[in-house]
N, C-alpha and C positions, 0 to 999 in steps of 0.2 A: 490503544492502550500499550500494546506491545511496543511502539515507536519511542511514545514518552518516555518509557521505562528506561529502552535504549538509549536515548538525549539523558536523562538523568543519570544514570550509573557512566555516561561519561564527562561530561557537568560536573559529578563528584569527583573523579578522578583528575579532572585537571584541578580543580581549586584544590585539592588535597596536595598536589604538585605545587600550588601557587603558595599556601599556608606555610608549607616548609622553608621555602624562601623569603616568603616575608619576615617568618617568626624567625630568621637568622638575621634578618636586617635591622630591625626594630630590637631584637635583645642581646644581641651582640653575640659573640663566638660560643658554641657552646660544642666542644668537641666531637660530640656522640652526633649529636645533628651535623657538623659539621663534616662529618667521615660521611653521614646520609647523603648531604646534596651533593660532596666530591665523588663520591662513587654512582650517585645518579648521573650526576654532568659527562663524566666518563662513559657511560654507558650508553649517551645519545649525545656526543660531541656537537652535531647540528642541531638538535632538537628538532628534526620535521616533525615531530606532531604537534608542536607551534608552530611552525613555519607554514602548514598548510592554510591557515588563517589569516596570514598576511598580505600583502597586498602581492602577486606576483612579481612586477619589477623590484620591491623592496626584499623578498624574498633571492630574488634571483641575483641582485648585490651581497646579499647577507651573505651566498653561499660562496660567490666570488670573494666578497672580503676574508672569508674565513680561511679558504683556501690558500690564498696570498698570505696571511697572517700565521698559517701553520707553516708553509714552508721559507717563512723570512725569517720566524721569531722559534725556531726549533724547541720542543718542550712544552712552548705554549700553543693552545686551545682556545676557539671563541662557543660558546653557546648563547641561543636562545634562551631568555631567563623569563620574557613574555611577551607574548604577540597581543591576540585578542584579548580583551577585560569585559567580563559582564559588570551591569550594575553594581553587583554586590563586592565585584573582585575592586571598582574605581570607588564606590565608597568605602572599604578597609583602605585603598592605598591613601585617601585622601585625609581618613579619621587619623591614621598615622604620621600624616606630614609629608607623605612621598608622592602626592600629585595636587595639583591645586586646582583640580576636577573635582567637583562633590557630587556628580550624574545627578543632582536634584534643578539645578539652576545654568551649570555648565559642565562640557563632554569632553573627554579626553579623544586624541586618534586613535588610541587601541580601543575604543569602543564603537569605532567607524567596522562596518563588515565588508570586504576584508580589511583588516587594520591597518591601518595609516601608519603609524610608528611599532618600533620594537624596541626592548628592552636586553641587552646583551650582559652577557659575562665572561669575564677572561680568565681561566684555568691556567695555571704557569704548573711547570713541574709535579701535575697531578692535583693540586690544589687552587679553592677559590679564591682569585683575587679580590678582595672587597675594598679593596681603597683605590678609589674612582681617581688620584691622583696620579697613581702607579701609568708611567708615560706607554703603557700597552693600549689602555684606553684612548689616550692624543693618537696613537699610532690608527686605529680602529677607525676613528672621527674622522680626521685627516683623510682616509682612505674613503668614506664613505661623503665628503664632501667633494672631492676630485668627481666621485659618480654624480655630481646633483643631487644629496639628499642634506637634509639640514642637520647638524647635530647638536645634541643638547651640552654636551663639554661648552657651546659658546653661551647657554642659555644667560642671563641677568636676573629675568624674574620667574620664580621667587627665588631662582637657585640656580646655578650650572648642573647638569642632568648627565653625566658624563657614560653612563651607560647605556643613553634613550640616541637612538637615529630615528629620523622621519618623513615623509616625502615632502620634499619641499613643496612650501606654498597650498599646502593641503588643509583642511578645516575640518573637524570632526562634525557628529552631529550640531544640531542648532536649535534644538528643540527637545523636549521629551518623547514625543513623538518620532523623531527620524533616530531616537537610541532605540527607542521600541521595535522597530521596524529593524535597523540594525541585528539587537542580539534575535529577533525570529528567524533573520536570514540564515545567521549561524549556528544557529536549532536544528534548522531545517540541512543545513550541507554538515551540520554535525551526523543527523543521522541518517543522512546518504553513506556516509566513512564506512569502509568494513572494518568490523573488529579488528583490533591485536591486540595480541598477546601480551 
């Protein structure tokens, strides 16, 4: 009982994290929330506690690109905006228009354990970038393409994805079954984690 408990109060914690960034994408600026995710994002520039759910070579790019990206583009910042997606995080992005995964009939890579893709965002001058056109993003892609991974900036369908990187030639689950099995793995090395604070 004690385990579950543990997996759930941090389940909550990350969608609570994942909530606040959606609901800034889906309703546009809203400055009080907006000062929330700038000073979140500031406060975990890398985000490892999504990064540890990602695939490790993906992860191990991420922290090189960001690296190279703070000391090229001075001022500016990359963070983790999302690694792994449970079910319920790929059906909200999907009911909103932001993944074309509905986890009922097809799976996204962030529902792969460890995740396949990640979702970035670029901080400039203390604040979130949200216009995926702003050429920090090409710069980001660009960067993570030279590594071998594939980026959503070249996507077509249904849309260019200019904040998503992902292992190339990779395929998320293929069943209902292999997401299941999926988010238990990530249950289970969730609540291996030792707390923080």
């Amino acid at each position: 009982m004690r385990s579950r408990l543990k997996i759930a109060l941090r389940l909550l914690e990350e969608c609570r994290r994942e909530l606040v960034l959606l609901r800034e994408i889906v309703t546009g600026p809203d400055p009080k929330l907006l000062a929330r995710i700038e000073a979140f994002l500031r406060e975990r520039p890398l985000s490892e506690d999504r990064l540890w759910a990602v695939d490790p070579g993906l992860a191990a790019a991420f922290r090189r690109v960001a690296g190279e990206f703070a000391d090229s583009l001075p001022g500016s910042t990359l963070s983790v905006a999302q690694g792994f997606r449970t079910p319920a995080m790929q059906v909200s992005a999907s009911t909103k228009g932001l993944s074309p995964f509905n986890s009922a009939t097809s799976w996204s890579l962030h529902q792969s354990f460890p995740a396949l893709a990640l979702d970035f965002a670029v901080i400039g001058s203390g604040a979130y970038v949200s216009d995926g056109t702003d050429e920090r993003y090409t710069w980001v892609g660009e960067r993570f393409e030279a590594l071998g991974f594939t980026w959503g900036g070249r996507f077509k369908h249904p849309r260019p994805d200019p904040d998503h990187v992902q292992v190339a030639g990779a395929h998320g689950p293929r069943s209902a079954q292999e997401a299941a099995d999926a988010l238990k793995a990530y249950q289970a090395a969730l609540a291996a984690r030792p707390v923080t604070a």
